[in-house]
Structure formats: structure tokens, C-alpha cells
N, C-alpha and C positions, 0 to 999 in steps of 0.2 A: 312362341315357337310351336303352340298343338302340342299336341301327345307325341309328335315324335321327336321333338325335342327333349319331352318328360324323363324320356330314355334314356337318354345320354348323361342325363344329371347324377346318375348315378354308377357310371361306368367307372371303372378301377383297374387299370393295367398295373400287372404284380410282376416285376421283370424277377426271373428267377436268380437269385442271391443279393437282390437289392436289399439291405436290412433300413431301417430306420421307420418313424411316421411323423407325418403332423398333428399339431395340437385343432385346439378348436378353431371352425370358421373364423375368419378375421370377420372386423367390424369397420365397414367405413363411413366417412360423414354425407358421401354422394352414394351410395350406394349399399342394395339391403341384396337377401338369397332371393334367389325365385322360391324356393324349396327350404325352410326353416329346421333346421337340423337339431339334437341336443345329444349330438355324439363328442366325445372328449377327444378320438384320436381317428387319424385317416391316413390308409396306406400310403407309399410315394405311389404316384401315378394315377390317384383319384382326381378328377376333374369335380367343377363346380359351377352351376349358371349363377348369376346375381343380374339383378335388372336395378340401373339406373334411378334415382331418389328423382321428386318435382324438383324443378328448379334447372335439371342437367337434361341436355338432349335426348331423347328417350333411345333406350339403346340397351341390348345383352351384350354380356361380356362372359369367358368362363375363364375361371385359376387353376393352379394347377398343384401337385401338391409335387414338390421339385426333388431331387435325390439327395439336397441340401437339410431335409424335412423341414422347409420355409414352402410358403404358397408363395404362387409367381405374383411378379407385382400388378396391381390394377388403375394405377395412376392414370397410364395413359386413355383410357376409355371412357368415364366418365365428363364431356365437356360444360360448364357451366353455359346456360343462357342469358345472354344480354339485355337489357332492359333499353327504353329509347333515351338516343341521345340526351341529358339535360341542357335546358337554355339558361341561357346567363338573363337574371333578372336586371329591368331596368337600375342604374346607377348603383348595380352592383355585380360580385362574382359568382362564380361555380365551382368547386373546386374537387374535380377527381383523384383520389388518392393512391387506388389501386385497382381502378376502372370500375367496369359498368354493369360487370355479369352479375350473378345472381349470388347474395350475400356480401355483396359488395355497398359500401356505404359512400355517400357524398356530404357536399357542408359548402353553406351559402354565405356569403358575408357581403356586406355594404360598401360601399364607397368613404370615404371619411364625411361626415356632416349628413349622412343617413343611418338612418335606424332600423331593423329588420320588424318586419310585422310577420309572423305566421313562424314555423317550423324551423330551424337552422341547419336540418338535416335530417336525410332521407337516405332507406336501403332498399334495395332491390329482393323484392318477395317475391313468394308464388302465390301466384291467384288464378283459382281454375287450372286451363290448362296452360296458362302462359306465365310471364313473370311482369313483375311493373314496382314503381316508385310507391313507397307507405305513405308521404305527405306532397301534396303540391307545392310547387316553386314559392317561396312565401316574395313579398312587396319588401323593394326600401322608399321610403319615406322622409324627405329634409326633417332635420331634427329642429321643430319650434323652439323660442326660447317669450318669455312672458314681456309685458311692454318692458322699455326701461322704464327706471326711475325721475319720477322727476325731480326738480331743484326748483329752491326759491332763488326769483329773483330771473330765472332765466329758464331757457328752453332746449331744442333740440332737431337736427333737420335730419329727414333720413330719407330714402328713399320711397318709402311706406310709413305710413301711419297709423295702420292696422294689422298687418301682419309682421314677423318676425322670425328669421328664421337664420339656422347656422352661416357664419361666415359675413353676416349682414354688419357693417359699422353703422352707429349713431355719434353725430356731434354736439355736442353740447356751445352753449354763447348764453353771454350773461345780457340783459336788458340793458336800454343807453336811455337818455333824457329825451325830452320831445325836441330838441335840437340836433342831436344825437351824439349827444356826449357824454364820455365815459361816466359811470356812478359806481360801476361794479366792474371786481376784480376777479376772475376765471380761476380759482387753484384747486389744481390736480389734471390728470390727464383729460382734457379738453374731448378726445373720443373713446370708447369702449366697444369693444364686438362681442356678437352672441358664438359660447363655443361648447363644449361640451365634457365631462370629466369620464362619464361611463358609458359614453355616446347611445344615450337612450334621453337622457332630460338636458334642454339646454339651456345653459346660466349666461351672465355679463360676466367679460373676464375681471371686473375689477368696480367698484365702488361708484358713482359718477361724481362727476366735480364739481364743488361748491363756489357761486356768485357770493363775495363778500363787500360789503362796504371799500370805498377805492382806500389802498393802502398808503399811507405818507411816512419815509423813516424821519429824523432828525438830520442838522445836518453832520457830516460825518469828519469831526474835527478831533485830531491828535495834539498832545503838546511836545515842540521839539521836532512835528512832523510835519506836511501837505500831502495835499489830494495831487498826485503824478495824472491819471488818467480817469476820465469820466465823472468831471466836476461840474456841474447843474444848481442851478438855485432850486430845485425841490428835487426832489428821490422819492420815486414811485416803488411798486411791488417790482423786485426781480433787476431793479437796477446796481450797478455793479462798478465800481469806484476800487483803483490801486492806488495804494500809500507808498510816501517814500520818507525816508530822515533826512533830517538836515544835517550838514556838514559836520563831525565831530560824535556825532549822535547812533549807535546801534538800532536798529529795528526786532522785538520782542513778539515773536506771535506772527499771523498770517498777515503780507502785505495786501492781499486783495478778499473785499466783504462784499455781502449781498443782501440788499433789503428784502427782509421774511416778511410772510403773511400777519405777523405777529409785532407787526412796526418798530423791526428790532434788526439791528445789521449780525450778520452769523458769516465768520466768527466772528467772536467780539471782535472790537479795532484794536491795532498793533497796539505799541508804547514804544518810545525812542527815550534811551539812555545811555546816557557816557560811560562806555564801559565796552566788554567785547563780549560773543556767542564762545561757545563751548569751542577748546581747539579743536585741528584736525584730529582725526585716529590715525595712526598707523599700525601697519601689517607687522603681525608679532611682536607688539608692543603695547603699551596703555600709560599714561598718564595720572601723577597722585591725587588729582582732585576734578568734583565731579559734581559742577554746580549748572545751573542754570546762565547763568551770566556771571561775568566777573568784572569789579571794577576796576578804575586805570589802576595801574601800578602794581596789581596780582601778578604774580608769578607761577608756572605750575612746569614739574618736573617728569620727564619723560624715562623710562627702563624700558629694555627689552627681556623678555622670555629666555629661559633657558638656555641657548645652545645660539644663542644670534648677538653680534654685537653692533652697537649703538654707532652709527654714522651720523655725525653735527652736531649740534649743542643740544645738550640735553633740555637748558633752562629757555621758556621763552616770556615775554611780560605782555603784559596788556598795554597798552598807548593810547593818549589821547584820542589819535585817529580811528579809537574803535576797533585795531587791526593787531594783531601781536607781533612782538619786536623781531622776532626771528623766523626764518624757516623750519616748521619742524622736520625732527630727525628720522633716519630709514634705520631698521634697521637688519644687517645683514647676518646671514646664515654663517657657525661656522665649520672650519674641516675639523678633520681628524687627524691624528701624523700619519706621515706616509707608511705604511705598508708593504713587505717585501714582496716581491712580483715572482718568487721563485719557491714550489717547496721540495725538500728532497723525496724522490720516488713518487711526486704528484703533481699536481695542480694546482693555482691561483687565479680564480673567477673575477677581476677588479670590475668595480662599478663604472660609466662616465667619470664620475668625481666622488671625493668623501667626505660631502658635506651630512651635518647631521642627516639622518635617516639613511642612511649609504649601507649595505652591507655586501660583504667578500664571500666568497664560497670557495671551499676547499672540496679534492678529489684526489685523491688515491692513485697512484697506477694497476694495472692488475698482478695482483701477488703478494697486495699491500693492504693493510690494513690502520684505518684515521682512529689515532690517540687524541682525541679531544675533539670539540663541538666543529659543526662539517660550514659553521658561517659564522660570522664575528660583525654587527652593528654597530652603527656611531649613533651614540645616546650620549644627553646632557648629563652630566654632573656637576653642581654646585655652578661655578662660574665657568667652564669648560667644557669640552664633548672629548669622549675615550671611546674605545673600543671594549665592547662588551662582555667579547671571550679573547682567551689567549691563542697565538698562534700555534695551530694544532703541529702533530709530528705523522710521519707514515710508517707506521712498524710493519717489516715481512710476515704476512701469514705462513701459518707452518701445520702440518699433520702429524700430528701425536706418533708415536711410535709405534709399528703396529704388533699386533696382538701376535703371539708366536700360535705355529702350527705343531701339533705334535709329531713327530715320527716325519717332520719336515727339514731341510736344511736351510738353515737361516737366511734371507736373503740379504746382500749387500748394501745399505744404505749408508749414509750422512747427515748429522744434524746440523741446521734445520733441514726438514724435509719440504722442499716449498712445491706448491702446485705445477703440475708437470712430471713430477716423480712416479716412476715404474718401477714397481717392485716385481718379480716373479720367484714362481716357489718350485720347486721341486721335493718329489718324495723320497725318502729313504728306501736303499732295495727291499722288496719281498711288499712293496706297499703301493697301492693305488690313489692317483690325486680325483678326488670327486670336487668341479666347479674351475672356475675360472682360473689358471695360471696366476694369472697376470691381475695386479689392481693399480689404482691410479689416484694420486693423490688431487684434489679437484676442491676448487674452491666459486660456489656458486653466487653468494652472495658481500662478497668482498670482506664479511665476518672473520669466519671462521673457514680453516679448510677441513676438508672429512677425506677420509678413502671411499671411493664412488662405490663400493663393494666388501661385503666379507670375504675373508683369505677363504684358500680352500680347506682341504681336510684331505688327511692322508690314512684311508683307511687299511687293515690286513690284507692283502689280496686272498679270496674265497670262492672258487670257482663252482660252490657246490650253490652258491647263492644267485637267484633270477629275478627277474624283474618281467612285470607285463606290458604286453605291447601299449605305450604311449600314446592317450588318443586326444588332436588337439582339431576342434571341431573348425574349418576352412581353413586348415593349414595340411601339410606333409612330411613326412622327416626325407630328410634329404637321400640321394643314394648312396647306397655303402650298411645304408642302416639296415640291419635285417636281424629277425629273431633265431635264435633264441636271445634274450639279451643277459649275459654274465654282469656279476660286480665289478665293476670300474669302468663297463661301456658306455660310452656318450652317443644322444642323439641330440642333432641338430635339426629344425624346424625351418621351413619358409609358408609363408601365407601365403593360400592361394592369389589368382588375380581377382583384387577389386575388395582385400584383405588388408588390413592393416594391423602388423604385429603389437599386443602390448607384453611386456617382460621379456623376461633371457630367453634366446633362441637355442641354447644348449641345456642339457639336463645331463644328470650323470646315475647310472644306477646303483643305489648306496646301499650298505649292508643291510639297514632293514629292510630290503626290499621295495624301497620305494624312490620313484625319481625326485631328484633334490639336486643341488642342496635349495634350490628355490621352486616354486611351484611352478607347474607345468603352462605355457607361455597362451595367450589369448588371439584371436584370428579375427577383430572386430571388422564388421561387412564397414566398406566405405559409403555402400547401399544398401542402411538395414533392412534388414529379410522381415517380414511379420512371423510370429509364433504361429503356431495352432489353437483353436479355439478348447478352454478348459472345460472338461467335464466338470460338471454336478456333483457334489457327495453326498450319500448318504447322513441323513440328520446334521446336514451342514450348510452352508453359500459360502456362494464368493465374490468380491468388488465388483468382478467383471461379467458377471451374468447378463447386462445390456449395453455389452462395449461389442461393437463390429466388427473390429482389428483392431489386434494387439501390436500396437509397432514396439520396436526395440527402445527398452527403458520403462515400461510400464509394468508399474508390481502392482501382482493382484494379491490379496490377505483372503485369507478363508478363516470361517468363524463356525463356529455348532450351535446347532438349536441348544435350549435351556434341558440342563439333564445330560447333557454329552461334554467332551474335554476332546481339544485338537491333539490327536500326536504326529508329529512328524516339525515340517517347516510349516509357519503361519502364514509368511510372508513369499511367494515366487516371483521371480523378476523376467521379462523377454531379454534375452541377448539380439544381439546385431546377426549372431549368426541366424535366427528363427528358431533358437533353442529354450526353453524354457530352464533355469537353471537352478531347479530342485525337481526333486518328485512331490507329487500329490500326497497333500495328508488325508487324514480317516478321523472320524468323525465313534467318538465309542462310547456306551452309554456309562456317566459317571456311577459309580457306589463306594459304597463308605465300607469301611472295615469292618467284620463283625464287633460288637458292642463290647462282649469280653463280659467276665466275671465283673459282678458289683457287690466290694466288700460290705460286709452284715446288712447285705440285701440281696433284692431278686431283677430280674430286668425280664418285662413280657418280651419274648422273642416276636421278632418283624417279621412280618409275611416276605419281606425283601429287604436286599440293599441300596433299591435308586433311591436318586436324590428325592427330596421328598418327604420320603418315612420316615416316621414319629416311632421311635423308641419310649417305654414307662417303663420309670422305675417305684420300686416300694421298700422299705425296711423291715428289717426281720425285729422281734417283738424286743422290747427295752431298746430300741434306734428310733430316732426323730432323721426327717430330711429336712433338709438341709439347702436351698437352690429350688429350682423347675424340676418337677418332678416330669417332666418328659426331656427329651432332647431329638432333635430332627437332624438329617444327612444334608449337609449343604455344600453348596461349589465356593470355596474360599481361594485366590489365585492359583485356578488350571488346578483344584485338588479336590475331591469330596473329602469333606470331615463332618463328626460330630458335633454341634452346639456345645458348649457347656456343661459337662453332667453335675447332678447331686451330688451331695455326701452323704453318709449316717452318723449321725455321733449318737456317739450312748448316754441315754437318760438318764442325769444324775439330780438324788433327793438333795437338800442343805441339811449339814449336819442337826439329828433331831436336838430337839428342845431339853433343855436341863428339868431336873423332876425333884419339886420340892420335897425334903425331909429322905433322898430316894437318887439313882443311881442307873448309870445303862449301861451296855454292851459296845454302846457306839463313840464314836469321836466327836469331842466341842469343838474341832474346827476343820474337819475333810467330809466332802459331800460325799454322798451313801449311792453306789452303782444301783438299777434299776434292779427289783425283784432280793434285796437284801434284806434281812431282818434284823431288827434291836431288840433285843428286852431289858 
């Protein structure tokens, strides 16, 4: 800008009764001062040039220092520069994340069965006076894999014979005679392909498969059975033959085998025996015995499970034919007794049916209250199914009697009192009723019923006693209300619009001078308002020191530097209306009490009482201490106190020594005070 731009950098419009300043230059990551400052604080309406960082369009900009005391924002001026398009490398990607400008990063990746050669990612720098990519576009490259394996006995055809590479299949084939007939048998998978696990080196997915001498099983004879399917005078590798019994005869094990590389049929071959398999199972039921097979003439018995009974023959036998003698049995679920479909002052929930697992639900009407469990289950016992609980009863709820008012006349009731009961009170003459007339007996949760309300209270009438005008922050008292206010006057409250009331809309003003009998009613915004933003305290903080807005509901706590103690509230909360609802605490330097006399000693008096100070103590002559002969001021919960102090206890000698042929002044058994004589 020249020098006559130099000028203005430093220009400062001071609007006459603007108070406040800004802190230091801000610092950003695209942009530096033209003008390098190491000032702490700048009028409102100081200006400031800054130029553009490498990397961002080159460009001034100036801020502002606003009547906010924030500087005005600088986002919009600084633009990053773009770097050139990236190309997508052969048989693979590009991949833009959050474009292309400068400090912006990208990442290259392959195609599947390529492998990256060179860098995987690049940022856009500054270089000179432009910007550009840190590494060049790296190569994908087919991922090789090493020849395959060979096998004895046999070979392999591929498309290549020299090269290999991801995706490629080889097959494998065993050698035949010079006639071309079979000698060798092929097992395991016949092909493999090259593939890759970290796609960087590439492997065979699997083992290759072995030419063996040609396989021949035995032939494959059962006794009591035949070959049903795939019967040959010789059985090679992989031939496959089902069994059947003969007449009269069970089948034991798998009817169908297959000749292994290992000249052995898998599974073993069946076995056919006279006798029968394992019976059916049935559903909710089991069976006493629990074999493998059973010969003719076995019998086995069938039970059902708790709560089902047994339909058909329990018993069934094994039979010549292999087959057992009966059909086994089902067995079915059963009920519960029937259930009255009716209950006095409530309800009966019946299930579909009440077969075991079936449960009932009971309900109340309103005003009523369930004596016993609110559902009743069909559960098994022993050989039967019951019902679990007893048929419940519905007792009337009712409201205690209420609490009498002094200096009131009793009102009219009846016991029970059941929900829907209006009781109303009046005063005795020369006496004032403070709160609601009227209460209501009210039953919320089908429990218990309560009075929705305390009675009122009939105070002396006192004309000499006032009350201060009522103030309920988005609400009004209604008209009629005007001050001055006497004892027994009521106001009534409406929330402005867009207000929604919480508590009593009436108050009353009671002899101590204060609105009651419940606390004065709340005006929460339907659209909460934000607070205003909290001052700083003195050798203090608080939570919200880097909060923007404060919306409604958000407490902010203040705390004190080390050496100081909060008085006031810790904790302040935003209301709905934009009110903050406590005052500011204060922040105050802690000290401890003075130290005080120290019996049969001395205490060096403290240059002070902050936290901190070290207190000494000493004893006066014939005292020993006793503890730390210092003690310090310390912050013990929101309190300064002292540590610990000393004691002095008096120096005492042990009774002297006995003196042969000879006698003393002193005692053989009480120790002698400090500075005492014996002769």
C-alpha cells in the first residue's frame, strides 16, 4: 500500500463515551500484520492492515477493533490457492478429500491385484511464488506371484510359463502311460490362483495337488446287507456306492461311502441288525432310555414335562420288522381353571386361553386402589398347573383427614374422603385467610390419594403491616392489584405472551412481610432468551469464560485463584427469561486467625496472615516441644486454618537414685519437675 497506506495503520477513532478495548492482535493461520505490534490493549475503533500468508491469494485486509471489544472477523479475505487438477494413475484412483487448495491433502490407491510404487499421498505446498503437489502421482503395478509348485508325477498348463501374476489360474494333471492310460490319481484341488493377502507380495491361494499311485478300495460288502446303488467289479479313488438292508434287518451308521485316497471307504460301511434306531422325540416330552439301538422286544417308556399331558400309549416295543410297535405319543399342554371375567371397581385382562404360560391382568378403576399382585400366571405344579397369585380385591382410595387451620372454621366433610373432595376454609372474624380457599383431594398415581395443596392459614388482621411490590420476571399482576399492599392482600399473576407459568398464580401477603404462603410463581420464555455475558472477578474465573451464549439452563461455577475463598453463590444458572439467577460472587484474599498465646511458650509473630505463612513456635526454659515446631495457614474446605500446633510439656527428672548407708529430700517413686533440688 506505500506509505500512505502506513497511515492508516495506525488510525484510532475514540467515539466520545464508548468505554471498553481490545486485547492483543489476533493471530491467524493465513494471515500475519503488515505492522508487528507488542501492544496488550487497543481502543474500539482502532483499525489494522494484515497481508495475506504464501499459499492464499495475495491480498490486504484491515479489522477492526468493534464496540463489542472483539476485532471484526477476517475469514472472509484470505482465499486459499489451488494446486493442478490430480490424474488418476493407470489401474488405479485419486482420491480428493477436501479439495485441492493449498494445505489440502490427497491419497492414491490401486485397483485390487496392483500394488502402489512411489508415494500414496500428496499436499499442496508453497513453492516460490505459486503452490504445487510434494510428491508425484506414484505407478500401480500387477502384483507378481513366484512360479507355482511343481508335483511328482505330473504338470501344469497355464497360460504363461514364465510370467505370473495376480488373478492368473494354473492347472494341474497327473502323467497317463504311453497308451494313455490312467497310472495316477489327481487329489486335492486340480487348479490354484495367484492372489494376494496385503496386496503388495503375491502367494498361491492354496497348496497344489498331489499325483498318487491309482487308488483301488476293496469290495464294499456288508453282512445282512447289498450294494442298492453304484455296484462295479472294482472301485476306484472318489467312487461312491449306497447300502441298503435286508428285510427284517436295521441299518447302523451312514448308508452311503466313498473310496478315500487312503484305499479305505469313509465312513466306515454301515452294519445291519435285527433290532430298531433310537425312537422318535417328541415335543415336551422324552423318553426313559437312551441307547444306540435296541433289540426286538425292548420296550421304552414315554413322560411329558410338567404342565402337558401324555396323548396315546405311553409304552412302545421294538418288532422284528426293525420298526416299533406303536405310534409314539404327543403330548399336550394344559389349562388352568377358569377365572372370573368380572372384578368389583375394576378390570379383568383374560388371555386367548389359559394354557400353561397364560397370564391375567388386573386394573382398578379410578378412585380405587389393587390389594394384591396386578397379574396372576399358569405355572406347573407337581402333576397340574395353578395360578400363581390370588385373585386381587380393589379398595377405595381415600385422603387422610385434613390438618385443621387455626383461627379457621372447620370445614364439612365425610369419611372416606375419596378423590374429587372439595374442602373450603374460611376465617374466623377480625382474621385474614393467606392462600388458597379451597383444596382438593387428588389421587395421581392410583396409590395413594394426597390434598393437591396445604390448607391455608388464618392470620390476625394488621393493617400496620406491608408487603413489597411483587416482582415476577415475564409475567404481570393482574388489574386491581396496586400498591400500597396491606396484610391479607392477594395478587394474582399472568405470564406475559410467549410465557409460560410455573407455580401458584396467587400470593398472599402474610404477616411477616413476605409473599407466601408459597414462593412467588416463575414466567418461563416458551423462546428462551440468552443471559448476558458474565464479567471476570477479581482473583477468580469462571466455566463460561469461552462460551459465546449463554442459552437458558446453563450454570456457570466461579472458583478463586489459590489464597482467596468464594463468598456469595458458586454456582449461577441462565433462566428462560435472559436472567441470570443469583448475583456475582467476590473473590477475597484467605487469612487465618491470629495464632493466639502459646501456653509455656513463645510464638515468632507473622509478618502476615495469608495463606502461606509459617508460624514458630519455642518453649519457655524447663518445656520440651512436642509436634512441628512451625505450623502454616492453609485452605481446609472454603476455610483458612492453621496446621497442627505444638505442645510444651514440662521436663520431668525420674525419681533420684537411693544412697547407700544415706538418705534424700526426694521421692522413690515420683519424677522430680525441671530445675528442682534434692539433698
Amino acid at each position: 500500500m506505500g506509505s500512505l497506506g502506513s497511515l492508516w495503520v495506525f488510525f484510532t477513532l475514540i467515539t466520545p463515551g464508548v468505554l471498553g478495548q481490545c486485547k492483543l492482535l489476533p493471530k491467524y493461520s493465513f494471515a500475519k500484520p503488515s505492522i508487528v505490534s507488542d501492544k496488550s490493549e487497543f481502543a474500539i475503533g482502532t483499525t489494522w492492515e494484515y497481508k495475506c500468508r504464501p499459499g492464499y491469494f495475495r491480498k490486504s485486509f484491515i479489522i477492526t477493533c468493534l464496540e463489542t471489544s472483539k476485532w471484526s472477523d477476517a475469514q472472509q479475505f484470505c482465499k486459499r490457492k489451488p494446486c493442478m487438477n490430480p490424474q488418476e494413475p493407470l489401474h488405479g484412483s485419486v482420491h480428493i478429500n477436501t479439495g485441492i487448495e493449498f494445505g489440502s491433502t490427497i491419497t492414491y490407491s490401486c485397483n485390487q491385484g496392483y500394488r502402489l510404487i512411489g508415494d500414496s499421498s500428496a499436499t499442496c505446498i508453497v513453492s516460490d511464488n505459486t503452490v504445487m503437489w510434494d510428491n508425484d502421482m506414484p505407478l500401480c503395478e500387477s502384483i507378481p506371484c513366484e512360479s507355482p509348485p511343481a508335483i511328482s508325477n505330473g504338470d501344469f498348463y497355464s497360460s504363461s510359463r514364465d510370467s505370473f501374476f495376480y488373478g492368473m489360474v494354473v492347472t494341474y494333471y497327473c502323467h497317463t502311460g504311453k497308451n494313455r492310460e490312467k497310472l495316477f490319481d489327481l487329489v486335492g484341488e486340480k487348479s490354484i490362483y495367484c492372489t494376494s493377502k496385503d496386496n503388495q507380495v503375491g502367494i498361491w491361494n492354496s497348496p497344489p495337488p498331489q499325483c498318487i499311485p491309482r487308488v483301488k478300495c476293496p469290495m464294499p460288502e456288508i453282512e445282512n446287507g447289498l450294494v442298492e446303488s453304484g455296484f462295479k467289479h472294482s472301485f476306484f479313488l472318489n467312487d461312491t456306492v449306497i447300502f441298503k438292508c435286508k428285510s427284517g434287518f436295521t441299518m447302523k451308521g451312514s448308508r452311503i461311502a466313498w473310496c478315500q485316497p487312503n484305499s479305505k471307504w469313509s465312513p466306515p460301511l454301515p452294519t445291519c441288525f435285527m433290532g430298531c434306531l433310537p425312537p422318535q422325540n417328541i415335543l415336551h416330552g422324552d423318553y426313559n432310555k437312551k441307547d444306540e439301538f435296541f433289540s426286538v422286544g425292548q420296550k421304552v417308556s414315554y413322560t411329558c414335562n410338567p404342565g402337558y399331558t401324555l396323548i396315546g400309549t405311553n409304552l412302545v416295543e421294538c418288532t422284528s420288522l426293525g420298526t416299533w410297535s406303536n405310534t409314539v405319543p404327543t403330548c399336550e399342554v394344559k389349562s388352568c381353571d377358569a377365572i372370573p371375567n368380572h372384578l368389583l371397581h375394576g378390570r379383568v385382562f383374560l388371555p386367548p386361553n389359559l394354557q400353561l404360560g397364560a397370564e391375567v391382568s388386573f386394573v382398578c378403576d379410578l378412585g380405587f386402589q389393587l390389594k394384591g399382585k396386578p397379574s396372576s400366571q399358569c405355572i406347573p405344579e407337581g402333576e397340574t398347573v395353578i395360578w400363581n397369585n390370588k385373585f386381587p380385591v380393589c379398595e377405595q382410595i381415600s385422603c387422610d383427614p385434613p390438618p385443621e387451620v387455626k383461627n379457621a372454621r372447620k370445614p364439612y366433610y365425610s369419611l372416606p374422603i375419596v378423590p374429587g373432595t372439595v374442602l373450603r376454609y374460611t376465617c374466623s372474624p377480625s382474621y385474614r385467610l393467606i392462600g388458597e380457599k379451597a383444596i382438593f383431594c387428588i389421587s395421581e398415581n392410583q396409590v395413594h390419594a394426597t390434598w393437591d395443596k396445604a390448607p391455608p392459614i388464618c392470620e390476625s388482621v394488621n393493617k400496620t403491616i406491608s408487603c413489597s411490590d411483587p416482582i415476577v420476571p415475564g409475567g404481570f399482576m393482574n388489574k386491581g392489584s396496586k400498591a400500597p399492599f396491606r396484610h391479607g392482600d392477594s395478587v394474582t399473576f399472568t405470564c406475559k405472551a410467549n410465557f409460560t407459568m410455573k407455580g401458584s398464580k396467587t400470593v398472599w401477603c402474610q404477616a411477616n412481610e413476605m409473599w407466601g404462603p408459597t414462593a412467588l410463581p416463575v414466567c418461563e420464555s416458551d423462546f428462551p432468551l440468552e443471559c448476558p455475558s458474565l464479567p471476570t472477578i477479581h482473583n477468580g474465573h469462571h466455566t463460561g469464560q469461552h462460551v459465546d451464549q449463554f442459552v437458558a439452563g446453563l450454570s456457570v461455577t466461579y472458583s478463586c485463584e489459590p489464597g482467596y475463598l468464594l463468598t456469595g453463590k458458586k454456582t449461577i444458572k441462565c433462566l428462560s427469561s435472559g436472567d441470570w439467577d443469583g448475583v456475582i460472587p467476590t473473590c477475597k484474599e484467605a487469612q487465618c486467625e491470629h495464632p493466639g498465646k502459646f501456653p509455656n511458650g513463645q510464638v515468632k509473630e507473622p509478618l502476615s496472615l495469608q495463606v502461606g505463612t509459617t508460624v514458630y513456635f519455642s518453649c519457655n526454659e524447663g518445656y520440651q516441644l512436642q509436634g512441628q515446631p512451625s505450623s502454616q495457614c492453609v485452605i481446609v474446605e472454603q476455610k483458612a486454618i492453621w496446621t497442627k500446633k505444638p505442645v510444651c510439656k514440662e521436663i520431668l527428672c525420674p525419681p533420684p537414685p537411693p544412697v547407700r548407708n544415706g538418705s534424700h529430700t526426694g521421692s522413690f517413686s515420683e519424677n522430680v519437675p525441671y530445675g528442682s533440688t534434692v539433698t
